[in-house]
C-alpha positions in Angstrom: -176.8 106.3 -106.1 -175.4 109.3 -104.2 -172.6 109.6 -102.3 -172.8 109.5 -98.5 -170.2 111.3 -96.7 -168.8 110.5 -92.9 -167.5 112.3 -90.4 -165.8 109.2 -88.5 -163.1 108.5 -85.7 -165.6 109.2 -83.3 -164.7 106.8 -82.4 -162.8 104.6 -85.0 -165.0 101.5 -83.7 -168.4 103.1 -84.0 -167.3 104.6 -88.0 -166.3 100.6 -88.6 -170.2 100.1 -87.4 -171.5 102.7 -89.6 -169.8 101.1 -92.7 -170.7 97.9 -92.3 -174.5 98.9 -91.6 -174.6 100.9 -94.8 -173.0 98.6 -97.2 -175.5 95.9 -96.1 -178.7 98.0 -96.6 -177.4 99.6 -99.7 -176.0 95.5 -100.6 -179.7 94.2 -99.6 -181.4 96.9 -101.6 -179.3 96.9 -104.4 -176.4 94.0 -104.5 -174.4 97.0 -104.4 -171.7 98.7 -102.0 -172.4 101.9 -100.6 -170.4 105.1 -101.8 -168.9 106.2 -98.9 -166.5 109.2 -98.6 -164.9 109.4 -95.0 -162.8 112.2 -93.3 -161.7 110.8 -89.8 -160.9 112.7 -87.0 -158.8 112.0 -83.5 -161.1 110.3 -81.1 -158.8 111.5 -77.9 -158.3 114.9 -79.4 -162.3 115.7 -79.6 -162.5 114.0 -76.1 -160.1 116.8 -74.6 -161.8 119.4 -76.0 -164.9 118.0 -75.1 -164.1 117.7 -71.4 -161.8 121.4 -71.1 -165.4 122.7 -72.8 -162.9 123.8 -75.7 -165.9 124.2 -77.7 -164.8 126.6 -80.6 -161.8 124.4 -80.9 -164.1 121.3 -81.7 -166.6 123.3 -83.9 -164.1 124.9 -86.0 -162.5 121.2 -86.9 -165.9 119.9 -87.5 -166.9 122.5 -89.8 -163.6 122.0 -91.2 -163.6 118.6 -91.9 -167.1 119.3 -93.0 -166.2 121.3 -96.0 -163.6 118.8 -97.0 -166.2 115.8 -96.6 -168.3 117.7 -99.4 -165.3 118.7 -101.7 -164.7 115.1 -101.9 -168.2 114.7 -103.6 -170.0 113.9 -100.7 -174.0 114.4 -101.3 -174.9 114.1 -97.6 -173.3 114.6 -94.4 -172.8 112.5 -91.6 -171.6 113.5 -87.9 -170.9 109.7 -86.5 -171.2 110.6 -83.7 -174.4 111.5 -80.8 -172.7 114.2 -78.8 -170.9 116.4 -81.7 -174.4 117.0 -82.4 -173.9 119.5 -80.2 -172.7 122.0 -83.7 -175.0 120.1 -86.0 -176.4 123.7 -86.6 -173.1 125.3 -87.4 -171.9 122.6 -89.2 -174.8 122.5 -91.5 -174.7 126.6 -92.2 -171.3 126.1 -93.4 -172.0 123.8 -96.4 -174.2 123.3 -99.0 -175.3 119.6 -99.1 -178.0 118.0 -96.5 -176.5 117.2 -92.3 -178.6 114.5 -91.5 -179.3 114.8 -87.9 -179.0 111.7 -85.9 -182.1 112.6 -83.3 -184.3 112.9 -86.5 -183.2 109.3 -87.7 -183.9 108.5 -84.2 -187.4 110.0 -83.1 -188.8 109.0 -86.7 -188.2 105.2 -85.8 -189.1 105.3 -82.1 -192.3 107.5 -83.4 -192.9 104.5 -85.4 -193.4 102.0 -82.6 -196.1 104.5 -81.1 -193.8 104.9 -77.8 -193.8 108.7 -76.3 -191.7 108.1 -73.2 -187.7 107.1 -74.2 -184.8 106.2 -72.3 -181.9 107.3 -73.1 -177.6 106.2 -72.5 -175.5 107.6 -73.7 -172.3 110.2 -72.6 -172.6 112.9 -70.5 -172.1 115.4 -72.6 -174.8 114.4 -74.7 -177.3 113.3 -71.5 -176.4 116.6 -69.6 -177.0 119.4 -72.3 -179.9 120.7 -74.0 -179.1 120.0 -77.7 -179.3 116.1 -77.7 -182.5 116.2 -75.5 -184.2 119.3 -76.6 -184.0 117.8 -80.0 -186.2 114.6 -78.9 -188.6 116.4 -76.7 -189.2 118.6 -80.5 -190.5 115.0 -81.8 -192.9 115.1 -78.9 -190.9 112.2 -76.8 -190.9 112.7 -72.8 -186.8 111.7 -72.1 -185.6 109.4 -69.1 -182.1 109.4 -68.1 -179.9 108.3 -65.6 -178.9 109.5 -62.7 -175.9 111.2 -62.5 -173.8 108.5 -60.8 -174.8 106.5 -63.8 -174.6 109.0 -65.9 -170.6 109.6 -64.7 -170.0 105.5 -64.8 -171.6 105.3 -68.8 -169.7 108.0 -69.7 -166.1 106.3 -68.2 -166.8 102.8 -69.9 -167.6 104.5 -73.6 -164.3 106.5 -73.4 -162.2 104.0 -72.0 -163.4 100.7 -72.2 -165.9 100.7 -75.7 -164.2 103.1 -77.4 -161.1 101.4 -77.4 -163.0 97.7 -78.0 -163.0 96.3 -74.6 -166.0 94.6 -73.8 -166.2 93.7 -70.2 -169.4 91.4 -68.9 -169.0 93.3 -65.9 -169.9 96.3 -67.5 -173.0 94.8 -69.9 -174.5 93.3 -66.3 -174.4 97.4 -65.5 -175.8 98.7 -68.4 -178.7 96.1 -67.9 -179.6 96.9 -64.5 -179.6 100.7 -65.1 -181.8 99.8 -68.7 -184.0 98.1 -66.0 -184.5 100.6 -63.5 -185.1 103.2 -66.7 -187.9 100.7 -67.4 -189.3 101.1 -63.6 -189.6 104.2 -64.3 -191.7 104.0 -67.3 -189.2 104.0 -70.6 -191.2 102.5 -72.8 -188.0 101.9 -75.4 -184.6 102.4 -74.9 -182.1 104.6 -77.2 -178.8 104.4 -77.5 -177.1 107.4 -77.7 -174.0 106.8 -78.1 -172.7 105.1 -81.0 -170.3 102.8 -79.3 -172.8 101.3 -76.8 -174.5 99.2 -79.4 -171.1 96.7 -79.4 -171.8 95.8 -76.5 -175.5 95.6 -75.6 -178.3 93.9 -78.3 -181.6 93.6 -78.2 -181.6 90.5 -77.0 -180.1 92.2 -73.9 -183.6 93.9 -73.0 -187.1 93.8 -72.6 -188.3 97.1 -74.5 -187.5 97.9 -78.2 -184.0 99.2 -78.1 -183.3 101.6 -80.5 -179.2 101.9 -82.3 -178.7 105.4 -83.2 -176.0 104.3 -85.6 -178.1 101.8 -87.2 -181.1 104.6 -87.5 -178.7 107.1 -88.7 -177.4 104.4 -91.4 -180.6 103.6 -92.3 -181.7 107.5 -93.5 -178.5 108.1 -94.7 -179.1 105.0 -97.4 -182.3 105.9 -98.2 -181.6 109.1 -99.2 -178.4 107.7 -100.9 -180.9 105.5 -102.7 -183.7 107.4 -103.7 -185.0 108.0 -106.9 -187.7 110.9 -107.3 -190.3 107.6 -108.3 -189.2 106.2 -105.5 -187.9 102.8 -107.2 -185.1 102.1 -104.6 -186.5 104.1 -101.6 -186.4 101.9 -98.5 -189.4 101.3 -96.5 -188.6 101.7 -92.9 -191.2 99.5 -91.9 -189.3 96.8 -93.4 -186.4 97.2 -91.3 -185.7 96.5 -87.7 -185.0 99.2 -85.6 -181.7 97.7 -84.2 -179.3 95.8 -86.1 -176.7 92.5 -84.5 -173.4 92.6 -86.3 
């Protein structure tokens, strides 16, 4: 079994997420626990940067954080996170062992479901710049988003409300209503990109395959943690929903 590593603290509620989703694949495949090696950083801190477009700040603790993710023994990389995504590409030139991308984990599923036109929630960092979507559109999916009112209100109830574990029904009525009128407008699924939404809004919650970008990005992370080069403990992703209820 190889080791995944995390970056995590992105927030610390998402990165409990991501452990819990690999340890049961890797416990369902295996009646094993996942080896996990995780280098946190400060939620509020990458926030700042994020919003003062402190941009060489945040790279250079990624990629530092990075490097000490693999000299822990990591195998594989994770960024738990949608919108630091933004430096996947610079984080992956400075290391030697596999970034897996969370838009590939992503498209790969939603490709699987035959759907070509996505919506997409997520913060506006990650909704308003050309890395996250540019990325999708590669995989040949046409890209809905909210408008930027909606945009703006998303972005205010990761950061302060899901990010810090509040769960307000006020705010899941919202996120349903603007999942619906992404539906008017043709979404043929829904992906979360943000890795916080997912605690508060389930399948159950819509009409379209919704699809957890945390989950996805679990998922390719333990099959390449798992795999054997014949195959014996490779997962099929056919087997596997494309969201997951904690």
């Amino acid at each position: 079994m190889k080791t995944i590593g995390m970056i995590g603290g992105l927030s610390w509620k998402s990165t409990s997420l991501y452990c819990t989703y690999m340890n049961e694949l890797t416990h369902d495949a295996l009646s094993h626990c996942a080896h996990l090696v995780i280098q946190g950083m400060d939620f509020t801190q990458v926030t700042e940067w994020m919003d003062r477009q402190e941009y060489d700040l945040l790279k250079n603790a990624l990629i530092e954080t990075a490097c000490e993710v693999e000299e822990m023994g990591a195998d594989c990389l994770l960024l738990c996170s949608n919108t630091v995504h933004l430096f996947a590409d610079e984080v992956q030139q400075a290391i030697s062992i596999p970034l897996i991308h969370i838009c590939d984990a992503s498209a790969a599923s939603i490709h699987s479901y035959s759907i070509r036109k996505i919506g997409v929630l997520g913060t506006k960092h990650a909704l308003e710049q050309d890395f996250y979507i540019n990325r999708l559109q590669e995989h040949n999916l046409e890209v809905l988003s909210p408008d930027y009112r909606d945009r703006e209100w998303i972005h205010d109830v990761i950061i302060n409300e899901l990010s810090k574990g509040i769960l307000s029904p006020r705010s899941k009525a919202r996120f349903q209503s603007i999942i619906q009128n992404l539906i008017t407008e043709g979404a043929e699924g829904i992906l979360l990109t943000c890795t916080e939404i997912p605690l508060l809004i389930g399948q159950n919650d819509v009409s379209v395959p919704l699809f957890d970008t945390a989950y996805l990005h679990s998922l390719q992370a333990v099959q390449f943690s798992l795999s054997r080069i014949n195959g014996q403990y490779k997962i099929p992703i056919s087997k596997l929903s494309v969201y997951n209820e904690v």
